[in-house]
C-alpha positions as CSV (number, residue, x, y, z in Angstrom):
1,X,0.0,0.0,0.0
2,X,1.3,2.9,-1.1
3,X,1.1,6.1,1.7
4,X,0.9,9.9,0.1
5,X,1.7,12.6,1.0
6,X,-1.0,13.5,4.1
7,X,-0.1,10.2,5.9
8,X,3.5,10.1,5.2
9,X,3.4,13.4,7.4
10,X,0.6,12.5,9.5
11,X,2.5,9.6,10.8
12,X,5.8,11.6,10.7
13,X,4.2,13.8,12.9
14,X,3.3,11.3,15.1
15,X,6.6,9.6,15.5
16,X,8.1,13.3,16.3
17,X,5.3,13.6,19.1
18,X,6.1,10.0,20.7
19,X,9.8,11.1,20.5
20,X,9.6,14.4,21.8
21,X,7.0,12.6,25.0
22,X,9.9,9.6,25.4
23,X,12.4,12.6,25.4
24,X,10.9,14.3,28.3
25,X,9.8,11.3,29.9
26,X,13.7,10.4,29.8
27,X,14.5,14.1,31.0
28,X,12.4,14.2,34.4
29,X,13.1,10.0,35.0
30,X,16.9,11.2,35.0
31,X,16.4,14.5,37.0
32,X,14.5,12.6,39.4
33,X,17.3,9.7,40.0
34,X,18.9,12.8,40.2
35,X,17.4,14.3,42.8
36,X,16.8,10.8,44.6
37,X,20.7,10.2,44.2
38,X,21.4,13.4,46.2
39,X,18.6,12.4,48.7
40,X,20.0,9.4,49.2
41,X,23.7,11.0,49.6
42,X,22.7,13.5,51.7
43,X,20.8,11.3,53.9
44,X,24.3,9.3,54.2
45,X,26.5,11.3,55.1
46,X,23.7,12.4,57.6
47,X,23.7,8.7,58.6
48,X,27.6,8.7,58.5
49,X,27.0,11.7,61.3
50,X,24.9,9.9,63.1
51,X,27.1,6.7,63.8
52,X,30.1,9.0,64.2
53,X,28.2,10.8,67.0
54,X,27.2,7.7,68.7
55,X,30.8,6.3,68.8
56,X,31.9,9.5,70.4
57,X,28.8,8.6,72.4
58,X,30.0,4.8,73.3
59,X,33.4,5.8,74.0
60,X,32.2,7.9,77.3
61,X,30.3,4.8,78.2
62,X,32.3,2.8,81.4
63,X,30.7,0.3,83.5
64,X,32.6,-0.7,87.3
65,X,31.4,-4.7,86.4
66,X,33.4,-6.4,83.9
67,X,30.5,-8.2,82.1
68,X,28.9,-5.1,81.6
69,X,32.1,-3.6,80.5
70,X,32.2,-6.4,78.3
71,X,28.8,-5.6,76.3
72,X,29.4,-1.9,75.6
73,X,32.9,-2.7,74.0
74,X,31.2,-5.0,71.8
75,X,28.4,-2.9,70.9
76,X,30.9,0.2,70.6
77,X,33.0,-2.0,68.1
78,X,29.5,-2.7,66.3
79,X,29.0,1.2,65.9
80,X,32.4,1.7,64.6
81,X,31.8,-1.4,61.9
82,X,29.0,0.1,60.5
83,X,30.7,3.6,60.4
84,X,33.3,2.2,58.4
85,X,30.7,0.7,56.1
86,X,28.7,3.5,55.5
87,X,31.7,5.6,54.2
88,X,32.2,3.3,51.5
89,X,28.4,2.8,50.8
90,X,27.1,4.1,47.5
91,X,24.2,6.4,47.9
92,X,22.1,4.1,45.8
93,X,22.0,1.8,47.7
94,X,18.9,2.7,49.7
95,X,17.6,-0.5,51.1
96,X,20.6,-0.9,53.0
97,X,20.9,2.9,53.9
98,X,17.3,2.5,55.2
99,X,18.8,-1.2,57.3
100,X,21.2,1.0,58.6
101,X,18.8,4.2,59.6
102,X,16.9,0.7,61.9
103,X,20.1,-0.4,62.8
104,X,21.3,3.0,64.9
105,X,17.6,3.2,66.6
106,X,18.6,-0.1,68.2
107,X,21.7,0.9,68.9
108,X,20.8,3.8,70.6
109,X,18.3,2.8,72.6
110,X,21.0,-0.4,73.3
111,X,23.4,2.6,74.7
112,X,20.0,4.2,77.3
113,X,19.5,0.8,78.1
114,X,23.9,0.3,79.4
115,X,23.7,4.0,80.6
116,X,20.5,3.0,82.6
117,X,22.1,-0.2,83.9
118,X,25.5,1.8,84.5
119,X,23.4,4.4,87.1
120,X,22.0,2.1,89.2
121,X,24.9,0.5,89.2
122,X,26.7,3.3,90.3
123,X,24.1,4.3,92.7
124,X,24.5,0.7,94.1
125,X,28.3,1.1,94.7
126,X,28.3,4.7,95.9
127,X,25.2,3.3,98.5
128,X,27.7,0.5,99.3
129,X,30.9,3.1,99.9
130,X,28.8,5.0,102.3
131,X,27.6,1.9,104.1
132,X,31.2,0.6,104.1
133,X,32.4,3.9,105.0
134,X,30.0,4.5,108.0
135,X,31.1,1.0,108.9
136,X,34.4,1.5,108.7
137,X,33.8,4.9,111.4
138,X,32.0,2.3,113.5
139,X,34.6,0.0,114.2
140,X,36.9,2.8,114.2
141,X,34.5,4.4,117.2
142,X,34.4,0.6,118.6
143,X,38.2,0.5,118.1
144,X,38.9,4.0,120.3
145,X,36.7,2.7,123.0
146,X,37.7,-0.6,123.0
147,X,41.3,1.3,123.3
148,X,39.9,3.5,125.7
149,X,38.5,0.7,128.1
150,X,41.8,-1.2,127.7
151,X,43.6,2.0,128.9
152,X,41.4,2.6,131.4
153,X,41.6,-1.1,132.7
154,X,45.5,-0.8,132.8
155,X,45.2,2.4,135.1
156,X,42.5,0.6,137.4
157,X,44.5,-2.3,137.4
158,X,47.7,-0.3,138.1
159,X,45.8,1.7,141.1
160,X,44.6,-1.3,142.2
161,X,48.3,-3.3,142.1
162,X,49.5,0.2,143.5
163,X,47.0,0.0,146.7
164,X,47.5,-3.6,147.2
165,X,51.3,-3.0,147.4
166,X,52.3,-3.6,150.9
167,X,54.7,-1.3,152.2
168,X,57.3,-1.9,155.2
169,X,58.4,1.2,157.5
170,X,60.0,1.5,160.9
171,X,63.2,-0.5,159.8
172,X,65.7,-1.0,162.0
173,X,69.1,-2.8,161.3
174,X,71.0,-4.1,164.1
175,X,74.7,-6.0,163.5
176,X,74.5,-9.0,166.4
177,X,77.4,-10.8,168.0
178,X,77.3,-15.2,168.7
179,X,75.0,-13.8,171.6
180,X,72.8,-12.2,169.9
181,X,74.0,-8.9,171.5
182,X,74.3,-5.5,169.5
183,X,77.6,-4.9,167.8
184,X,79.4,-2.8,165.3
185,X,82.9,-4.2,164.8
186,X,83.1,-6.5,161.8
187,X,85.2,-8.9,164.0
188,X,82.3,-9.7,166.6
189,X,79.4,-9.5,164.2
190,X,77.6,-12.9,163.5
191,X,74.4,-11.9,162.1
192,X,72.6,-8.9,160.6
193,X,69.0,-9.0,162.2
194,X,66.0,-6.4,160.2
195,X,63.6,-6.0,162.0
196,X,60.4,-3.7,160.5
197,X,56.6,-3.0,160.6
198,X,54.6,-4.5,157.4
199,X,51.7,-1.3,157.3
200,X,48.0,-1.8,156.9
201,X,46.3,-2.1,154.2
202,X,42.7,-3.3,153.6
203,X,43.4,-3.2,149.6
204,X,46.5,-5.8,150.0
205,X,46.1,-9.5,149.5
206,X,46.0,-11.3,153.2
207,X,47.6,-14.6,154.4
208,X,51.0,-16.6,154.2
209,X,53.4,-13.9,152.5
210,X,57.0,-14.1,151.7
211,X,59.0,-11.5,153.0
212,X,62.7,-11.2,150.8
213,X,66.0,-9.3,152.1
214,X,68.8,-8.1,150.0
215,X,72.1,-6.6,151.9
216,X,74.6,-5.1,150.1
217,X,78.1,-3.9,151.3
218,X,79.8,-0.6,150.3
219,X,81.6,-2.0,147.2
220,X,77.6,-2.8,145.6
221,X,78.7,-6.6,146.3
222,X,75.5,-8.7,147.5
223,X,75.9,-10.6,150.2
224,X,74.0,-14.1,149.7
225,X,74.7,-18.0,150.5
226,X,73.5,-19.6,147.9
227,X,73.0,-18.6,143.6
228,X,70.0,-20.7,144.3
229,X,68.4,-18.3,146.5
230,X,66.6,-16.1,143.9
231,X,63.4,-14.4,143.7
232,X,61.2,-13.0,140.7
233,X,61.8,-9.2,140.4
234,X,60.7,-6.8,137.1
235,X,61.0,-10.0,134.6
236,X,64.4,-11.4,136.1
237,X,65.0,-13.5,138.9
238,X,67.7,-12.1,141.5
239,X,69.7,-13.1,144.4
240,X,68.2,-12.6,148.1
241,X,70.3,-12.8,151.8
242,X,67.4,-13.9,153.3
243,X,63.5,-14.5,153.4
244,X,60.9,-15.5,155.8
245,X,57.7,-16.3,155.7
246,X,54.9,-14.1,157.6
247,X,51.2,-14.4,158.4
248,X,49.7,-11.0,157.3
249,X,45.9,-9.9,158.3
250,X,46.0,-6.1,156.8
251,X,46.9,-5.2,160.2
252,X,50.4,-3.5,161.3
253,X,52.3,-6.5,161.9
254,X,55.9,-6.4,163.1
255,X,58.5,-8.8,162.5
256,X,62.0,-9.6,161.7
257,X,64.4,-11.2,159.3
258,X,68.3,-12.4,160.2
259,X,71.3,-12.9,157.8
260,X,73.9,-15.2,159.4
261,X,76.8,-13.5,158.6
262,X,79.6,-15.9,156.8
263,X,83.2,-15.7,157.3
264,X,85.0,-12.8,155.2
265,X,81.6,-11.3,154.1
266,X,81.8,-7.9,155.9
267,X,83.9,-4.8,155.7
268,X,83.6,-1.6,156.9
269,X,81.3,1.3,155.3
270,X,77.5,1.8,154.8
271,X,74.9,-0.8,153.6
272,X,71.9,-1.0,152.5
273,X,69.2,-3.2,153.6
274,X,65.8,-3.6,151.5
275,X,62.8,-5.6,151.7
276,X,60.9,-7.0,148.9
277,X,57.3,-8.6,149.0
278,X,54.9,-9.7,145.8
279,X,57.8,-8.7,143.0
280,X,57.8,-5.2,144.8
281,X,60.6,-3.4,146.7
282,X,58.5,-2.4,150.4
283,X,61.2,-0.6,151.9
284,X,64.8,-0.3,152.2
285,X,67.2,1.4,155.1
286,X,70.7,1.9,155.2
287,X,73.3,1.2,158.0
288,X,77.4,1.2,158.7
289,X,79.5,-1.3,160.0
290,X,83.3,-0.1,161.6
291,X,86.1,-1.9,161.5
């Protein structure tokens, strides 16, 4: 069939109008990828923000309790995987730009949900330092009065061994000859008799007590039979002349004690006699001998 004139450029017409239609049908398809394109790039490097933020964010995030500790360095490492992603992320890819927009909700709200948990855990620990710190002033209090008590004890007890203490006055040292008469020339004297007054004292401990003398001539020597003789004196156990035994009540009560004087013991100066009872020194008196 042969087309004239009229058709040739009716249909030429046509074609021209379908061409110019796909032409801007072509123009706003491409100016709106376009525009999506930039959309989508925008909201990228919006999204790029947004993770960067929330690192920063993660990085101030510290828990006291390992296992919590734990959690936010994974999740922090999570944020920082997906960062890294993003950057190299084509902005066309909108289905996983729009996975990633879901993906930072949840990690958000995973960050409230540690900073939550980190609070009260916090608050738990600072509750617990003020508990153990007000416990701490407790047994500190406990520890000053306990301290104080013991003190005080030690004084009582002190006052107490102080006032039980017994005490010997009224000595009197007298050199004797073989018959037991008063001498002072070193050649006659045979014994050394002490004779004294044990005070009263209501506070002292009453019954059998042991009575211990201790002469010493003018060179400090002791004079003493036996090393076996020995006593218990301020943690050391010393030589005595002498001892006796005496049956105090709390009452004054008078007695004596003798040291028989062995060959070559004496020579001529002052002594000193003293008296000992319960570990303490009761008295003491001093006396000369002449040649």
């Amino acid at each position: 069939m042969k087309l004239n004139n009229k058709q040739i450029i009716i249909i030429a017409a046509a074609a021209g109008a379908v061409i110019i239609t796909l032409a801007i049908l072509l123009f706003r398809s491409n100016s709106q990828m376009e525009e999506m394109t930039q959309v989508f790039t925008e909201e990228r490097q919006q999204l790029v923000s947004d993770y960067q933020d929330l690192s920063t964010a993660y990085e101030e995030v510290h828990a006291d309790n390992d296992s919590l500790d734990n959690l936010v360095n994974q999740q922090r490492a999570r944020v920082e995987q997906l960062t890294e992603e993003l950057k190299t992320l084509k902005a066309s890819n909108a289905r996983r730009i729009k996975e990633l927009q879901g993906e930072l909700s949840t990690l958000r709200t995973v960050m409230r949900s540690f900073i939550s948990q980190i609070d009260s855990l916090n608050a738990s620990n600072n509750a617990l330092r003020a508990e153990n710190k007000d416990i701490k002033g407790q047994l500190a209090n406990v520890s000053r009065e306990r301290a104080n008590l013991q003190e005080q004890n030690e004084s009582l007890s002190q006052k107490v061994s102080v006032a039980a203490r017994l005490e010997a006055k009224e000595i009197v040292v007298t050199p004797l000859n073989m018959k037991d008469r008063e001498t002072n020339k070193i050649s006659k004297i045979a014994k050394i008799r002490v004779a004294f007054t044990i005070t009263k004292n209501v506070s002292a401990e009453v019954g059998l007590r042991t009575i211990y003398l201790r002469l010493t001539r003018p060179d400090g020597q002791l004079l003493f039979h036996s090393k076996a003789d020995t006593f218990r004196f301020e943690n050391a156990d010393i030589n005595f002349s002498a001892n006796r035994q005496v049956e105090y009540g709390g009452e004054d009560t008078k007695t004596f004690i003798v040291y028989n004087v062995d060959m070559g013991d004496l020579m001529a100066g002052s002594y000193e006699a003293e008296l000992f009872a319960g570990g303490e020194s009761i008295g003491k008196a001093n006396f000369n001998i002449e040649k």
